[in-house]
N, CA, C and O atoms as CSV, one atom per row, in Angstrom:
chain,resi,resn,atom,element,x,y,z
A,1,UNK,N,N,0.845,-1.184,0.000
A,1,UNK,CA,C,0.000,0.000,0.000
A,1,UNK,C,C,0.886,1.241,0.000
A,1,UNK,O,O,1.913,1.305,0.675
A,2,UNK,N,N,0.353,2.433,-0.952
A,2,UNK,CA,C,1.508,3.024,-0.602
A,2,UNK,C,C,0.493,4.453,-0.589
A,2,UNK,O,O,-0.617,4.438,-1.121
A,3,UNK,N,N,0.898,5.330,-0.094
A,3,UNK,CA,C,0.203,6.757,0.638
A,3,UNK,C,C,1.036,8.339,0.245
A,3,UNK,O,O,2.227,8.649,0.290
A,4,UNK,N,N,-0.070,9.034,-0.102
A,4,UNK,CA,C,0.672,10.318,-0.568
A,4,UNK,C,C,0.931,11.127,1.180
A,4,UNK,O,O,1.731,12.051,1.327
A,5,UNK,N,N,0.141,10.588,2.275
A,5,UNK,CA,C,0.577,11.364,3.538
A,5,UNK,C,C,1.905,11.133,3.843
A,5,UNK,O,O,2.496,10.082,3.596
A,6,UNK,N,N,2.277,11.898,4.263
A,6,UNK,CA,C,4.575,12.425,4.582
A,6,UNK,C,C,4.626,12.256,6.257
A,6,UNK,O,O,5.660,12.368,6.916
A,7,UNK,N,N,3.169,11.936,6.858
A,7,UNK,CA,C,3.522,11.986,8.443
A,7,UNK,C,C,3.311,13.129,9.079
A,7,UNK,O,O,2.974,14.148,8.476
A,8,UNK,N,N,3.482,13.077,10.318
A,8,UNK,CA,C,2.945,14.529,11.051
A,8,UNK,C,C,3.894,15.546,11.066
A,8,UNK,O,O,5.071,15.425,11.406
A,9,UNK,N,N,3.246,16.706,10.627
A,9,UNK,CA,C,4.614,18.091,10.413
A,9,UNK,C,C,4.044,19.232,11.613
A,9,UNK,O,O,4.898,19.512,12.453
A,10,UNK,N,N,2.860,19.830,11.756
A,10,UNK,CA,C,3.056,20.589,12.914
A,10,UNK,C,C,1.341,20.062,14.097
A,10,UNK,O,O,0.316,19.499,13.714
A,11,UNK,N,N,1.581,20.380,15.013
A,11,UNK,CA,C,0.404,20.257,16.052
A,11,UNK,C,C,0.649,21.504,16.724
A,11,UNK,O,O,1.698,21.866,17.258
A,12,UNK,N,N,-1.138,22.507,16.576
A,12,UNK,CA,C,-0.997,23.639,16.715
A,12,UNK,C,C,-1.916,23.576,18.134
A,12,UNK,O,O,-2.894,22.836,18.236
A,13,UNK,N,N,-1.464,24.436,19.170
A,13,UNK,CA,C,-2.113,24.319,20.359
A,13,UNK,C,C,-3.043,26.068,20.324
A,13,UNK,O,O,-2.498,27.089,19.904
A,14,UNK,N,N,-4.438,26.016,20.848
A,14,UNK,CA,C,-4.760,26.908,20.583
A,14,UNK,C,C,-4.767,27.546,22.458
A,14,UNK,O,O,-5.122,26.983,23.493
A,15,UNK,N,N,-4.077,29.232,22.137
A,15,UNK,CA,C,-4.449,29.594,23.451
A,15,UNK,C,C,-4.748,31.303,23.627
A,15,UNK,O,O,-4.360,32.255,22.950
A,16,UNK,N,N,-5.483,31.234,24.664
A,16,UNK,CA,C,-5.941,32.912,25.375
A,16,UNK,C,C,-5.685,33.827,25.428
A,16,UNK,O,O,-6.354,34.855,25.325
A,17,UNK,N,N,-3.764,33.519,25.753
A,17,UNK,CA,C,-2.833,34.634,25.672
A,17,UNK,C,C,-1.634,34.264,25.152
A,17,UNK,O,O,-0.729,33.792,25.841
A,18,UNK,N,N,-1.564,34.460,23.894
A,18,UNK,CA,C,-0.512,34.792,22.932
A,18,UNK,C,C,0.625,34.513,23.484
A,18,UNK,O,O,1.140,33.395,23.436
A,19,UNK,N,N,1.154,35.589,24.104
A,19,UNK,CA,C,2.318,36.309,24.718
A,19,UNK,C,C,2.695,34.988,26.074
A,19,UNK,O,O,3.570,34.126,26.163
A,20,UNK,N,N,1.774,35.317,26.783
A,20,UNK,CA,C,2.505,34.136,28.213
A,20,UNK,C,C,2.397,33.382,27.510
A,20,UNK,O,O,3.459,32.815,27.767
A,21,UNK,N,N,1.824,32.593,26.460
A,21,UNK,CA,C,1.575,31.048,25.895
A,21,UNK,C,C,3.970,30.832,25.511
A,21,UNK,O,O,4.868,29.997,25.616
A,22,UNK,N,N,3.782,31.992,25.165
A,22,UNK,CA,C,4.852,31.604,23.770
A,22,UNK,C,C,5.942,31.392,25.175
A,22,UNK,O,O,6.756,30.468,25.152
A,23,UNK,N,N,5.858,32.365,26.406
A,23,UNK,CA,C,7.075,32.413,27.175
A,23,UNK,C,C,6.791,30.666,28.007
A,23,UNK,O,O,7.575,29.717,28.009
A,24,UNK,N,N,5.836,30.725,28.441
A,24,UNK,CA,C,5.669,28.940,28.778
A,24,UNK,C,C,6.240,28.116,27.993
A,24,UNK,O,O,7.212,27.434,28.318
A,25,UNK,N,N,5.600,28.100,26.700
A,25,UNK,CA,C,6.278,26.363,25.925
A,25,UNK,C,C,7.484,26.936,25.367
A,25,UNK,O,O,8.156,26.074,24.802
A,26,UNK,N,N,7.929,27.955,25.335
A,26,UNK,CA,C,9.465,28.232,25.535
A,26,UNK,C,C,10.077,27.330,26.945
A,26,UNK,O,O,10.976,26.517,26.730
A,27,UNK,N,N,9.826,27.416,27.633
A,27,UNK,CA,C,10.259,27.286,29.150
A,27,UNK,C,C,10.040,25.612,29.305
A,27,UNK,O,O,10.838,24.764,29.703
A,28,UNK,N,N,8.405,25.447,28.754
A,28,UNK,CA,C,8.433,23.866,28.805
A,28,UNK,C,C,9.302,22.951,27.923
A,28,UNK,O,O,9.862,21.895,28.220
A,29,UNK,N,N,9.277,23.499,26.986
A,29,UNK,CA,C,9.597,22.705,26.055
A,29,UNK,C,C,11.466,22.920,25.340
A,29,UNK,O,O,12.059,22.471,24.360
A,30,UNK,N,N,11.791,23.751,26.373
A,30,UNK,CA,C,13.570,24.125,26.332
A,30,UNK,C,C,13.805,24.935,24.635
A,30,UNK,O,O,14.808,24.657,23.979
A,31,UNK,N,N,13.046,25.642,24.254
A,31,UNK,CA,C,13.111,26.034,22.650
A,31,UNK,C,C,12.742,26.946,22.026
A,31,UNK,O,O,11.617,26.681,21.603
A,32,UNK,N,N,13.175,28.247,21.606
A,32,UNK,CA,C,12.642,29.295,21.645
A,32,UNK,C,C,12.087,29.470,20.279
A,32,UNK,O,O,12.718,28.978,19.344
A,33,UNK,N,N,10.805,30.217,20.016
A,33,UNK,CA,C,10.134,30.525,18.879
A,33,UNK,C,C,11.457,30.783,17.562
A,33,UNK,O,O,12.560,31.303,17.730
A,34,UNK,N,N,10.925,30.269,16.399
A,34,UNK,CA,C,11.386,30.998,14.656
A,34,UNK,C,C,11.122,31.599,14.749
A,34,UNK,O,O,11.841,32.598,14.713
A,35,UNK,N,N,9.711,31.680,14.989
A,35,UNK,CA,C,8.372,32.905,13.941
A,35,UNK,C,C,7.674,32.974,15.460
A,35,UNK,O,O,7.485,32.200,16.398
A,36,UNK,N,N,7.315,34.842,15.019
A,36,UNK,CA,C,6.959,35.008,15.791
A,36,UNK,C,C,5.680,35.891,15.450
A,36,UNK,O,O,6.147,36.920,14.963
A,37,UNK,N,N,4.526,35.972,15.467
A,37,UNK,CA,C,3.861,36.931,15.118
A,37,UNK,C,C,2.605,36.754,15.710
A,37,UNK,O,O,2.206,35.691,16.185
A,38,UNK,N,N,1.804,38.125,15.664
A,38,UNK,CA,C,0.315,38.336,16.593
A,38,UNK,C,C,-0.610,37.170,16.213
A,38,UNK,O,O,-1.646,37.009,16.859
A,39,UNK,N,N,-0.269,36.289,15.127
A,39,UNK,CA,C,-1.274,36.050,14.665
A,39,UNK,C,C,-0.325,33.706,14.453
A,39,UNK,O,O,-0.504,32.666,13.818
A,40,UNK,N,N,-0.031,33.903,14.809
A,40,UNK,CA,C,0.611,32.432,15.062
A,40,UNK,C,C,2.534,32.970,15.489
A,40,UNK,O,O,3.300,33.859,15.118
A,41,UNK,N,N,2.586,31.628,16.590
A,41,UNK,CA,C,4.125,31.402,16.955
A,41,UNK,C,C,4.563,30.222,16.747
A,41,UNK,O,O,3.667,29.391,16.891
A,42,UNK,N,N,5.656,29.742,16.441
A,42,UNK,CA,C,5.833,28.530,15.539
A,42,UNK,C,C,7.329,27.930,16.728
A,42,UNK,O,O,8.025,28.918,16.961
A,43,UNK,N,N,7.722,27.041,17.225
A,43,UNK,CA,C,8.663,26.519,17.599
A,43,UNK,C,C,9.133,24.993,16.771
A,43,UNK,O,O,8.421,24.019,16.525
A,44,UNK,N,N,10.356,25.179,16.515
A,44,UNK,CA,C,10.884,24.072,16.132
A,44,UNK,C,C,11.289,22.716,16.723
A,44,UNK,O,O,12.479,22.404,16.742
A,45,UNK,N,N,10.116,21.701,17.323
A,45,UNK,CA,C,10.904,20.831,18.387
A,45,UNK,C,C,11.546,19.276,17.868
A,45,UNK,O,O,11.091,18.132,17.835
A,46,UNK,N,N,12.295,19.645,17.652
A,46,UNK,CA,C,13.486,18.261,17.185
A,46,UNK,C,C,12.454,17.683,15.621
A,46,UNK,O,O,11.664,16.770,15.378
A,47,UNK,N,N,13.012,18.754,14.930
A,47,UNK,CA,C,12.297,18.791,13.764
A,47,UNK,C,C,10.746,18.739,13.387
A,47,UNK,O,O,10.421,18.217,12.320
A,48,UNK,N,N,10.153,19.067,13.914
A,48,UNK,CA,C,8.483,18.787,14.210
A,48,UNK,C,C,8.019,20.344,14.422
A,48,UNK,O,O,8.936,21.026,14.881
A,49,UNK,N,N,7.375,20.722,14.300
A,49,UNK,CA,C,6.517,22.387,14.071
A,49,UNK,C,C,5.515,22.163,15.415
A,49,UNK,O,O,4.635,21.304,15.364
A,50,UNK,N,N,5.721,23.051,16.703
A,50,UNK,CA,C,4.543,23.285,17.218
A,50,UNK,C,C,4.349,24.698,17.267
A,50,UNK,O,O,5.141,25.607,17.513
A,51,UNK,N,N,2.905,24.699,16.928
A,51,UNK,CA,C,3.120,26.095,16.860
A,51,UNK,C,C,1.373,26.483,17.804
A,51,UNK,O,O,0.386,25.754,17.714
A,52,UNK,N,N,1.439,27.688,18.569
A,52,UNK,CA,C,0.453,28.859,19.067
A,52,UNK,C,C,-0.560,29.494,18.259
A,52,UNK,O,O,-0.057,30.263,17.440
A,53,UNK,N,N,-1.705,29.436,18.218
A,53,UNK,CA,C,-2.597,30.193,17.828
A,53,UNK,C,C,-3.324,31.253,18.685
A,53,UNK,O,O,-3.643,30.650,19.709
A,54,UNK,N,N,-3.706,32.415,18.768
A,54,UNK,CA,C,-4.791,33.327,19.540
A,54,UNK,C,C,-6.098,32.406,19.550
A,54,UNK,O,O,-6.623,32.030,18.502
A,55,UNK,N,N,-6.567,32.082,20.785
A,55,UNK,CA,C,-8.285,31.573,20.552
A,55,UNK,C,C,-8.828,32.859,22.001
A,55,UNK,O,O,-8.156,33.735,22.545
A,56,UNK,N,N,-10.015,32.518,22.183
A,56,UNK,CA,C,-10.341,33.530,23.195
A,56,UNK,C,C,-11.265,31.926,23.998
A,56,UNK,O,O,-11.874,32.204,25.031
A,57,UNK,N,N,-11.308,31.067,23.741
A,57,UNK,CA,C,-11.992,30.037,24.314
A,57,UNK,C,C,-11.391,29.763,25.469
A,57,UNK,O,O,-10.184,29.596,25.647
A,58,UNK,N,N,-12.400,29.712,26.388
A,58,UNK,CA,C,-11.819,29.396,27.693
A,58,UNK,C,C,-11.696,28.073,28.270
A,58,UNK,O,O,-12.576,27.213,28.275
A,59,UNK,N,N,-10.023,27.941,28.966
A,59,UNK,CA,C,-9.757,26.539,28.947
A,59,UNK,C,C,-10.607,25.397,29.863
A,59,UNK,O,O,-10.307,24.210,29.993
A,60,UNK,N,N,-11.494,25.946,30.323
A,60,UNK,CA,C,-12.494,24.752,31.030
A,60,UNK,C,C,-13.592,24.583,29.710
A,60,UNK,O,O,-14.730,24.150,29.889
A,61,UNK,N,N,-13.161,24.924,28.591
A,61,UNK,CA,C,-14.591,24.659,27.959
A,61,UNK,C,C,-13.759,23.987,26.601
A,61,UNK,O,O,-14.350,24.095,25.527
A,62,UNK,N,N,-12.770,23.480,26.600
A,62,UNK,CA,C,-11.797,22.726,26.045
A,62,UNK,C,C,-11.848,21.294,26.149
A,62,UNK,O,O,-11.701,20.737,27.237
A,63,UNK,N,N,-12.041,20.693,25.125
A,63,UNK,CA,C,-11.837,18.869,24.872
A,63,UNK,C,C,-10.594,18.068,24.248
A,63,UNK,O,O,-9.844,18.693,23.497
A,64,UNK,N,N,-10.470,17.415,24.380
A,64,UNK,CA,C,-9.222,16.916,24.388
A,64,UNK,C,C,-9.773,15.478,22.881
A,64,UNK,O,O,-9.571,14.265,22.918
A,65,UNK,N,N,-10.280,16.087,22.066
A,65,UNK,CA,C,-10.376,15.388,20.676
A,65,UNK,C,C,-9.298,14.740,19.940
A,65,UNK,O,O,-9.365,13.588,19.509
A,66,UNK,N,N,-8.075,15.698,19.785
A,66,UNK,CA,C,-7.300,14.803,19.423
A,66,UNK,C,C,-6.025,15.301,20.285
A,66,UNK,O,O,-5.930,16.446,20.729
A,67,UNK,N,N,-4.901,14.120,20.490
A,67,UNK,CA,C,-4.152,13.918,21.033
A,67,UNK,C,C,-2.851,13.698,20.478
A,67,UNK,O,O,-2.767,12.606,19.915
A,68,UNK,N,N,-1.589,14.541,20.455
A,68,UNK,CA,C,-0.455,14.252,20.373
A,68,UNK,C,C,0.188,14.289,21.231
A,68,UNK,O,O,-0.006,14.762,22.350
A,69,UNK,N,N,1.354,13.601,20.639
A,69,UNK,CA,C,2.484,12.694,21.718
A,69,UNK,C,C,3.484,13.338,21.502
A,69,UNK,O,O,3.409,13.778,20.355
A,70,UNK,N,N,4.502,13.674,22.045
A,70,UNK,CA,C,5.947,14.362,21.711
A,70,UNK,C,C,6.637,13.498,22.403
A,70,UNK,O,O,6.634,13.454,23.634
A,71,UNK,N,N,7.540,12.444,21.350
A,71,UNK,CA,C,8.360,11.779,22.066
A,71,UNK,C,C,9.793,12.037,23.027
A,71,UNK,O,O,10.760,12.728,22.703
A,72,UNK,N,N,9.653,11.449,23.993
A,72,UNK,CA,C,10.502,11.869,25.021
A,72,UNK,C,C,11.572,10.523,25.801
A,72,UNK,O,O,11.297,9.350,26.051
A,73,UNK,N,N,12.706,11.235,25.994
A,73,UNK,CA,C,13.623,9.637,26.478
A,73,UNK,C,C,13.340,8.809,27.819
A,73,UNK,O,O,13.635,7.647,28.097
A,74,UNK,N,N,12.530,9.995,28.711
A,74,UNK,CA,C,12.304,9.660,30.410
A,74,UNK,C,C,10.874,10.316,30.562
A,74,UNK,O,O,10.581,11.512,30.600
A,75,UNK,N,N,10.003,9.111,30.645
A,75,UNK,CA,C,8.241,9.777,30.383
A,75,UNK,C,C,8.308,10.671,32.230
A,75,UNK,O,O,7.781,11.756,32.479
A,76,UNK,N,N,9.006,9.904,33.120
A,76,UNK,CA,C,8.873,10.489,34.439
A,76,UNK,C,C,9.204,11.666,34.452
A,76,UNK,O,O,8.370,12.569,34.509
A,77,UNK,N,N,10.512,11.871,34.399
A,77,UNK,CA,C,11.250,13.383,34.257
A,77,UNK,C,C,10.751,14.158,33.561
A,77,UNK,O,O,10.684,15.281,34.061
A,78,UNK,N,N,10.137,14.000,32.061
A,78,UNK,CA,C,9.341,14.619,30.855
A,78,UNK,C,C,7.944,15.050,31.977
A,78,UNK,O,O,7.692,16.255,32.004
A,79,UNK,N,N,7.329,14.413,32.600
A,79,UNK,CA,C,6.287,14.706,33.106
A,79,UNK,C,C,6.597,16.044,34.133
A,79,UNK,O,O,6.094,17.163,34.037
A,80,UNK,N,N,7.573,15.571,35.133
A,80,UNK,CA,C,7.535,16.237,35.949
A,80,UNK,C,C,8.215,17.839,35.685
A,80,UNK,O,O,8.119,18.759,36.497
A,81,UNK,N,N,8.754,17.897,34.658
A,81,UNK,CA,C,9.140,19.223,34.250
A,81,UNK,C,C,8.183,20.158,33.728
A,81,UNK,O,O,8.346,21.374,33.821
A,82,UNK,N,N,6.783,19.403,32.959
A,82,UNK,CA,C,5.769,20.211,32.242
A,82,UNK,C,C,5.130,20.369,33.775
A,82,UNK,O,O,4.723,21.525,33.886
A,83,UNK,N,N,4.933,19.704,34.833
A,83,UNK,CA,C,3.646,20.077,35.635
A,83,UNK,C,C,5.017,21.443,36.577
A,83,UNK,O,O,4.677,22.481,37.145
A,84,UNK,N,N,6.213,21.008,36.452
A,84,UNK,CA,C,6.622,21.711,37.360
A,84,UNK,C,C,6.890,23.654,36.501
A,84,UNK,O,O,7.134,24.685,37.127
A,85,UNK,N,N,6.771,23.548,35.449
A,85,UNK,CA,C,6.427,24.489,34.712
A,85,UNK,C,C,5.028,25.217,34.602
A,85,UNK,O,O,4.886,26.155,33.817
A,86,UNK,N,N,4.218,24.862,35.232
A,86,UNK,CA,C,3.021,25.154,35.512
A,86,UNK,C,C,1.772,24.191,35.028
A,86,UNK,O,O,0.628,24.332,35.460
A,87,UNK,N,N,2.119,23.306,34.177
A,87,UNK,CA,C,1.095,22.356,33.746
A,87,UNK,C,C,0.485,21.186,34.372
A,87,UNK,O,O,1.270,20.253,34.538
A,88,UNK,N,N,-0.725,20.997,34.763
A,88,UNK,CA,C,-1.734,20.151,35.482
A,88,UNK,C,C,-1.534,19.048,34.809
A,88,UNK,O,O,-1.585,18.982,33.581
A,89,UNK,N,N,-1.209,17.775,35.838
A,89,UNK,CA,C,-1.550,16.310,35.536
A,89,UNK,C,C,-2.531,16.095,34.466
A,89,UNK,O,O,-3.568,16.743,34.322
A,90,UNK,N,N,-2.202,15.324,33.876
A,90,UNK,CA,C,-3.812,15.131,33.130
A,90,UNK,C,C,-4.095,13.234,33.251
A,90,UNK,O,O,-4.991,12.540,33.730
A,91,UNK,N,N,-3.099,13.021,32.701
A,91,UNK,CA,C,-2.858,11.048,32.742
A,91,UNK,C,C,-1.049,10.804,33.043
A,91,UNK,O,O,0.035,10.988,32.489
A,92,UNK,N,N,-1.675,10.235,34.388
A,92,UNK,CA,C,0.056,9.679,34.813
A,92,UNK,C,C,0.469,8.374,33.699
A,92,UNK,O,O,-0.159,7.709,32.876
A,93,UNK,N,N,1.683,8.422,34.116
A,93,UNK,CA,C,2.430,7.246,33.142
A,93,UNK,C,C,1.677,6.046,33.114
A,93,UNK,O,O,1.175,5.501,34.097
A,94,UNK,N,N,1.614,5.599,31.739
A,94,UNK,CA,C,1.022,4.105,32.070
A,94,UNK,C,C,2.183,3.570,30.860
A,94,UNK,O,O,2.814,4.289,30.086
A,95,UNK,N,N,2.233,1.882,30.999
A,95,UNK,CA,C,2.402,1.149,30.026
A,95,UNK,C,C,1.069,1.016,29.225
A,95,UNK,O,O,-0.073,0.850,29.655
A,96,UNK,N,N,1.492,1.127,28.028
A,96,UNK,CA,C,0.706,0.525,26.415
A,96,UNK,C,C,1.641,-0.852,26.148
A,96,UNK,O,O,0.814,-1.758,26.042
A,97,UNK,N,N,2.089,-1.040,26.095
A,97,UNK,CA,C,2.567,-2.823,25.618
A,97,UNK,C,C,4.066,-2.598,25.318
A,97,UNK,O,O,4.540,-1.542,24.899
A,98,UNK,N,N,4.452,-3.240,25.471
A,98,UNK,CA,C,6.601,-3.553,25.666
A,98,UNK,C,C,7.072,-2.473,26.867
A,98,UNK,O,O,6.854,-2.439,28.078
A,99,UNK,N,N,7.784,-1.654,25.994
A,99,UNK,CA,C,8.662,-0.746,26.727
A,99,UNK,C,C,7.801,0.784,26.766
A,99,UNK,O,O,8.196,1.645,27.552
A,100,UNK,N,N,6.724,1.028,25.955
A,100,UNK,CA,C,6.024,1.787,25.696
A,100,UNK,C,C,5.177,2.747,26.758
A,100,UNK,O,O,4.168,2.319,27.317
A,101,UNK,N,N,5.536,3.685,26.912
A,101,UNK,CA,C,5.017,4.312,27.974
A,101,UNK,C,C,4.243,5.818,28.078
A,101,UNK,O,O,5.044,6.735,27.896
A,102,UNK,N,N,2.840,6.267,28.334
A,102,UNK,CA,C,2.515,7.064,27.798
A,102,UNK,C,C,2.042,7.965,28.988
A,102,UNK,O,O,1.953,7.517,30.132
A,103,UNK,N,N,1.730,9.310,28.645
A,103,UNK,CA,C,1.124,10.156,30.143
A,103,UNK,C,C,0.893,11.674,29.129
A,103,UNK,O,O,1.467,12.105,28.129
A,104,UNK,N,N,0.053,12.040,29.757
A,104,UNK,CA,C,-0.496,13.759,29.172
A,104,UNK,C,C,-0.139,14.483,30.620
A,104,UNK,O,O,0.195,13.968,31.687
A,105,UNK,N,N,-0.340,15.896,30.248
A,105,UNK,CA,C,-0.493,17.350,30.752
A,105,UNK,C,C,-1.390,18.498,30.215
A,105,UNK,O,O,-1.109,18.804,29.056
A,106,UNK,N,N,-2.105,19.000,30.611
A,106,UNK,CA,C,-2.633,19.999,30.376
A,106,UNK,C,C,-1.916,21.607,30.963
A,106,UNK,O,O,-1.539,21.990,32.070
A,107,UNK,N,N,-1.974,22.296,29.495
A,107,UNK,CA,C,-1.341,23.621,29.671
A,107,UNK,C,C,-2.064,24.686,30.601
A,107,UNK,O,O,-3.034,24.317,31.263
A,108,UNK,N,N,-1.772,25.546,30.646
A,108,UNK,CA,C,-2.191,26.895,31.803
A,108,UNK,C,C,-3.750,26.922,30.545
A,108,UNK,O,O,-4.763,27.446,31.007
A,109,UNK,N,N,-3.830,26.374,29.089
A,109,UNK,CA,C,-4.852,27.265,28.709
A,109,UNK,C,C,-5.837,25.892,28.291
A,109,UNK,O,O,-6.855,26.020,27.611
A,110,UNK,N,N,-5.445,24.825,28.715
A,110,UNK,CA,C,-6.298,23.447,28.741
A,110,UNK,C,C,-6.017,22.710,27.427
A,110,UNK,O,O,-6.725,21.830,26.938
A,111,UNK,N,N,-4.984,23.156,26.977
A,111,UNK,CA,C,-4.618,22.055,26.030
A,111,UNK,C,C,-3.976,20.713,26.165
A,111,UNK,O,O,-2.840,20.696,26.639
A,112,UNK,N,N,-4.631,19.399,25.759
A,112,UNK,CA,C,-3.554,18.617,26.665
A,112,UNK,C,C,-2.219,17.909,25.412
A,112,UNK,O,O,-2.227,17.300,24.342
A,113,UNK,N,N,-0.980,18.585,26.594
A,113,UNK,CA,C,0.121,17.624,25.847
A,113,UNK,C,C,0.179,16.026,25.863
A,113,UNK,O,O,0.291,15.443,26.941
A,114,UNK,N,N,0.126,15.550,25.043
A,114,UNK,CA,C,0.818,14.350,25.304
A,114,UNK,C,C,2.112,13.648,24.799
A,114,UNK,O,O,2.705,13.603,23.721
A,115,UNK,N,N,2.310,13.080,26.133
A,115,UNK,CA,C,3.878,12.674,26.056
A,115,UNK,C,C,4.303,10.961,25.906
A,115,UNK,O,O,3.779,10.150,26.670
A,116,UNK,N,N,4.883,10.703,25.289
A,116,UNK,CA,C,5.332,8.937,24.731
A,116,UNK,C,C,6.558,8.837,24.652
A,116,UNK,O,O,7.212,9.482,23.832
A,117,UNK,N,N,7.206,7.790,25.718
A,117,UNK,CA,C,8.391,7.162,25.630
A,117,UNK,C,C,8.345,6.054,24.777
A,117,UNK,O,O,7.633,5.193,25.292
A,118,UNK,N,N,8.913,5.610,23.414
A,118,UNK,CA,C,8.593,4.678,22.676
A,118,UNK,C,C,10.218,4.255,22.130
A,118,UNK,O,O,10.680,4.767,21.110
A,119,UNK,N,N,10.856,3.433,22.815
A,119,UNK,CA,C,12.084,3.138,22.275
A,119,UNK,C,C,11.983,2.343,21.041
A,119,UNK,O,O,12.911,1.968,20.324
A,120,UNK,N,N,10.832,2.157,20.910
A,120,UNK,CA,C,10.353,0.925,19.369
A,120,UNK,C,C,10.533,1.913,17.869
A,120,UNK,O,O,10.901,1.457,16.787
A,121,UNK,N,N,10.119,3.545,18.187
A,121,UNK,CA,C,9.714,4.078,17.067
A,121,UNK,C,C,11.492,4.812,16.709
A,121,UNK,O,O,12.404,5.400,17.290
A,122,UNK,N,N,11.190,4.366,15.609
A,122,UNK,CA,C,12.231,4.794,14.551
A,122,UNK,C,C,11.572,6.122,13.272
A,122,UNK,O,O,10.512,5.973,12.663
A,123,UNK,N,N,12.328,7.119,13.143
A,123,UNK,CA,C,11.866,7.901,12.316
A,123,UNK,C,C,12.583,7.793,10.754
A,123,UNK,O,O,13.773,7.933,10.470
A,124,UNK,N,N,11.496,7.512,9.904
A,124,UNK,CA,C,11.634,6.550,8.840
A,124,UNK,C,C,12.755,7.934,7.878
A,124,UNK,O,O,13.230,7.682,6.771
């Protein structure tokens, strides 16, 4: 079978305030914005695009529809740096099957990160 999709290139988190958003997942995520502008902020994380949008939606009225993972080498340590950065538990570590290990966070504006230790995945 073969597929014209190339794989995932950016996951855009939508939030309230622009400005603190960009200085947080700076801070969470050790990586400072490319692009920077009123109207989207773009960070480069180990080749992968996350990038900030302006929403005015307020984060208790936020669902968690779809879910990405940002792979990470230590799901514990990975965890405890986003909540210790200001981000709320959302799902502690669990095993998914082998070595596979998964857990979320939710941001200051209710977006939830999710995080995957997957020593299986190879980037093709």
């Amino acid at each position: 079978m073969t597929t014209s999709i190339l794989g995932l290139r950016t996951t855009i988190y939508k939030v309230a305030d622009l400005d603190a958003a960009k200085t947080w997942y700076a801070e969470a995520f050790g990586a400072a914005p490319y692009f920077d502008e009123p109207f989207y902020v773009g960070f480069n994380i180990a080749g992968y695009e996350l990038g900030l949008m302006p929403d005015e939606t307020p984060a208790t009225a936020k669902t968690a529809n779809v879910l990405s993972y940002w792979g990470v080498g230590d799901i514990d340590a990975a965890v405890a740096r986003f909540i210790e950065a200001g981000a709320a538990a959302d799902s502690d570590p669990v095993n998914v099957g082998g070595e596979i290990m998964v857990a979320s966070v939710k941001d200051p504006w209710g977006n939830v990160i999710g995080l995957i230790y997957n020593p299986e995945f190879v980037v093709p």
